[in-house]
SENU-628712 format. One record per atom (N, C-alpha, C): x, y, z; residue in three letters. Coordinates in steps of 0.02 Angstrom, whole numbers, plus 50000, padded with zeros to 5 digits. Atoms other than C-alpha are relative to their C-alpha. Example, Ala and Ser with C-alpha at 12.3 -4.5 7.8 and 13.67 -1.06 7.14 Angstrom:
500454994150000ALA/506154977550390ALA/500455006050000ALA/499584994149997SER/506844994750357SER/499615005550037SER/
//
This chain:
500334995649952UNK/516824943448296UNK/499834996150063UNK/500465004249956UNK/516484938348463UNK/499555000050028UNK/500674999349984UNK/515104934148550UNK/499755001950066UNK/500204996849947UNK/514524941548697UNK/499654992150029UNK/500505006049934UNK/513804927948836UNK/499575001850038UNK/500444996849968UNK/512404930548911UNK/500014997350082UNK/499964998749944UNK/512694932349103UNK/499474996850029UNK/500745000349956UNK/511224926149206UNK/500014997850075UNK/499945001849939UNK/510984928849367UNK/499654993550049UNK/500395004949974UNK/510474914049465UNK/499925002250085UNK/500164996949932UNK/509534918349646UNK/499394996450033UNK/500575002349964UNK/508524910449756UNK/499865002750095UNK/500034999049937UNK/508054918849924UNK/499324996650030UNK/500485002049972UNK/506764912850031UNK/499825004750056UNK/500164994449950UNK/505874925050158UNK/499114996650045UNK/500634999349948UNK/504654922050307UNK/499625007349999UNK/500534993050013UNK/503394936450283UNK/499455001250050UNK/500635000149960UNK/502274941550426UNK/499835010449986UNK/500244993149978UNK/501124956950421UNK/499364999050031UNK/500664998649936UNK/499544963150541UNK/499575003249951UNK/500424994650032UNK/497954973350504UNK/500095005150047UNK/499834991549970UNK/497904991950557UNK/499834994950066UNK/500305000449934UNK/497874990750762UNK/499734994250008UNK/500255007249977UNK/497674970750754UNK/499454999350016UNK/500895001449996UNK/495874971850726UNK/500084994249952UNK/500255008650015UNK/495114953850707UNK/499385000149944UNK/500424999350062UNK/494534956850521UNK/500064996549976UNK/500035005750062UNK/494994941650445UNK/499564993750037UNK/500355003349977UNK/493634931450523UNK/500064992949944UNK/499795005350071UNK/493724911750426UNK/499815000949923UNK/500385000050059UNK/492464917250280UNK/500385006049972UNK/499414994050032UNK/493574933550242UNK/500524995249982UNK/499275001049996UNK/495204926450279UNK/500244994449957UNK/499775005550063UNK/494994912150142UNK/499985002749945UNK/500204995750058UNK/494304924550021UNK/500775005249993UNK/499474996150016UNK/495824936350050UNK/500654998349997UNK/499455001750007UNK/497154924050070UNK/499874996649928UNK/500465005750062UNK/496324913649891UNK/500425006949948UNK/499884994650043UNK/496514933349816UNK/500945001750007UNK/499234998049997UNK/498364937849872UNK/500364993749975UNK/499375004050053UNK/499274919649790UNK/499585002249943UNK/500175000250057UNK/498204923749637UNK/500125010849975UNK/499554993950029UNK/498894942449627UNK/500685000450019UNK/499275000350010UNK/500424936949680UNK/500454995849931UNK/499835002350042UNK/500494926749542UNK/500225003149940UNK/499764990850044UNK/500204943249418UNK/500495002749995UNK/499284995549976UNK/501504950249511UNK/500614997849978UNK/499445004450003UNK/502804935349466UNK/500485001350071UNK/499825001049924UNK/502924934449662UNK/499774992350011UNK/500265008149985UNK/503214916049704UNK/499954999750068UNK/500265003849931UNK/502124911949863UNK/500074996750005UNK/500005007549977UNK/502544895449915UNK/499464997950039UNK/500505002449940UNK/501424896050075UNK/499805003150015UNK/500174996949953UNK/500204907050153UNK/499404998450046UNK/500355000549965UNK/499094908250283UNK/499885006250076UNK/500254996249943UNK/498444917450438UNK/499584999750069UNK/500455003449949UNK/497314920950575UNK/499375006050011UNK/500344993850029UNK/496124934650627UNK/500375008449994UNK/499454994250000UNK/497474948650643UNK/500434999649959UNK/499335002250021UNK/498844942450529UNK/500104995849944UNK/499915006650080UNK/499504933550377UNK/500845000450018UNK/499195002350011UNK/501024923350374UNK/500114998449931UNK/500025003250101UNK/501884918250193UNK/500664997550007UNK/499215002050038UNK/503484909750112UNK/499965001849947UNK/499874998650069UNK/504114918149978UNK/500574999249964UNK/499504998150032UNK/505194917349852UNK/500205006949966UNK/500134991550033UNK/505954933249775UNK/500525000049941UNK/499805001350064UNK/506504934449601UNK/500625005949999UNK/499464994350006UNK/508114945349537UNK/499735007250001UNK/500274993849996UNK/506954961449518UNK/499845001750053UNK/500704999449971UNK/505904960649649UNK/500605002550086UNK/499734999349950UNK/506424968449812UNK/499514998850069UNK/500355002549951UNK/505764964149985UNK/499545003650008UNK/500594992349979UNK/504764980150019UNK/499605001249939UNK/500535000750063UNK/504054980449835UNK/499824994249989UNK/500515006849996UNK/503524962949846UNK/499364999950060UNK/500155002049929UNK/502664964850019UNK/499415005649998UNK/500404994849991UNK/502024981949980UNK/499184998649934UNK/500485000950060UNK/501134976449810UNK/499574993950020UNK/500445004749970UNK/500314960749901UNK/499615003150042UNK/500464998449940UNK/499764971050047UNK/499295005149970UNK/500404992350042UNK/499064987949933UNK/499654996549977UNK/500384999350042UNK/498184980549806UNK/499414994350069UNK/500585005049968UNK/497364964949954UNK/499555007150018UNK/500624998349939UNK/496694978450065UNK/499505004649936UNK/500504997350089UNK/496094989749879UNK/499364994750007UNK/500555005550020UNK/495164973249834UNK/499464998050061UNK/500325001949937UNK/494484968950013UNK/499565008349997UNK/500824995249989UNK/493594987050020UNK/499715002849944UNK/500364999150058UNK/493174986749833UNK/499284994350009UNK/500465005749996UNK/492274971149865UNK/499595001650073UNK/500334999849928UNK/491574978150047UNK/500094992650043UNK/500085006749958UNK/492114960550139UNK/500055002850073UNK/500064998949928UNK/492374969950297UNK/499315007550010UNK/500224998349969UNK/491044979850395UNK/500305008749991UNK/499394994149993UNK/492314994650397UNK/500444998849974UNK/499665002750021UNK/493575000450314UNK/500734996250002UNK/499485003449980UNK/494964989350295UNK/500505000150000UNK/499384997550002UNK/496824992550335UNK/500464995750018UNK/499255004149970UNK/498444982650356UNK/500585006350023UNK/499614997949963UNK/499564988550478UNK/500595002349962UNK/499664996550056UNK/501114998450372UNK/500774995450023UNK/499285004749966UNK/502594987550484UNK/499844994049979UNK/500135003450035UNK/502874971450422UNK/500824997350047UNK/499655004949979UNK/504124956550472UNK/500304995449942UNK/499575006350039UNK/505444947550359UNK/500654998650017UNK/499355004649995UNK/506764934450383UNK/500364994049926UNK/499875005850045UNK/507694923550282UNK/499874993550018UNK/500185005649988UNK/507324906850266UNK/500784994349967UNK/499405004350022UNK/508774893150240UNK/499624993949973UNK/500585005950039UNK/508144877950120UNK/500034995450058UNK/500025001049939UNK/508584867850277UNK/499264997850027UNK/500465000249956UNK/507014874350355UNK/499414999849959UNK/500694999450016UNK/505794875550239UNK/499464997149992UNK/500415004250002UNK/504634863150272UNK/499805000250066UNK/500474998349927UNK/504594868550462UNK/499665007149993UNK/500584993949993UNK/504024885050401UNK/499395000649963UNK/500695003250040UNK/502744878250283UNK/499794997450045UNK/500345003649977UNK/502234867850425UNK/499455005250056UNK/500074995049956UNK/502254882350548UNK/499165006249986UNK/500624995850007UNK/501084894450446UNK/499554995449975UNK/500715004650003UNK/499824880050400UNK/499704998350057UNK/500275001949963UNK/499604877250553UNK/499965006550053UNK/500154994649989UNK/499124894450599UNK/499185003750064UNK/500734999949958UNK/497284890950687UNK/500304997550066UNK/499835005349942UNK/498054875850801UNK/500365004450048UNK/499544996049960UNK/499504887350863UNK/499825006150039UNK/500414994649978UNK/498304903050898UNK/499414998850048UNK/500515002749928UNK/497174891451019UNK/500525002350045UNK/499374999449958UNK/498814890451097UNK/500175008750053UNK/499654995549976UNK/499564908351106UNK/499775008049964UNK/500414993550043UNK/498994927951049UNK/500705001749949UNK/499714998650052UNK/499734936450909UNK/500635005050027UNK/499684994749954UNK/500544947451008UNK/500714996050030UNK/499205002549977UNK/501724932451105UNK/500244998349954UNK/499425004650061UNK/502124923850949UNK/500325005949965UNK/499524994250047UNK/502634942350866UNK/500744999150053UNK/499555001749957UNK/503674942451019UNK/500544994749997UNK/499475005850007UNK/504594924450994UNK/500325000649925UNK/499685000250058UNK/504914927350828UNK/500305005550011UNK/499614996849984UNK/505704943750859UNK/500624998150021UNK/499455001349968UNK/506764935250981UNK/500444994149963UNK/499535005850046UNK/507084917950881UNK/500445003149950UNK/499784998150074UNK/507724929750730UNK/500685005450037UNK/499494996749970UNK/508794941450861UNK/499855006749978UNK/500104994550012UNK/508034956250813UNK/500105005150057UNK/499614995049932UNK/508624972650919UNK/499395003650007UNK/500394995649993UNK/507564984550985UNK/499375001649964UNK/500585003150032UNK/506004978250895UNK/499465003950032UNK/500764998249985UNK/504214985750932UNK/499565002549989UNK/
//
């Protein structure tokens, strides 16, 4: 009789991940924004969503992810975003309530780079003295060649 082989897919993508809060309101102030980035790798973990890197600022969270054979970009992205902002107004950390923006930003990442984009979103405060959230959505748009973006 023979034996059947078991197939297995092998996959590794890598994805730059940026999303906003509703209308780029400046809700992730530092004492939130450690508390809610601390909570999203530890339910992404649940999820068997491998975060590599995240971080943010007061409008925004950047990430590196990996994404497993199941897992699709928009159900990885959507189940990090739903259940953070859930937990953020279960827990009342904001004033009001709290919303992430429903548009969202992903690229691939080439292994190549991944240590400039680990470097990139760690260094997320330094770069935002620099420039608003607004030009850097802008350069990344353009670095990635995105069309008619807005």
């Amino acid at each position: 009789m023979l034996q059947k082989k078991h197939h297995m897919a092998h996959v590794k993508v890598w994805l730059h991940v940026v999303w906003a809060t509703k209308e780029r309101r400046p809700y992730l102030e530092d004492t939130i924004r450690k508390k809610v980035l601390q909570h999203i790798k530890e339910n992404a973990k649940l999820k068997n969503i491998h975060l590599d890197t995240i971080n943010g600022h007061l409008d925004h969270v950047h990430c590196l992810m990996g994404l497993n054979t199941d897992m699709t970009i928009a159900k990885a992205i959507n189940l990090l975003k739903g259940e953070s902002s859930f937990w953020i107004n279960k827990n009342k950390l904001c004033t009001s309530r709290f919303e992430w923006c429903d548009l969202y930003f992903a690229a691939s990442v080439s292994e190549s780079l991944l240590n400039d984009v680990r470097n990139y979103i760690l260094n997320q405060e330094k770069h935002h003295e620099k420039i608003s959230f607004d030009e850097e959505y802008r350069r990344i748009i353009d670095r990635y060649k995105f069309k008619g973006s807005e």
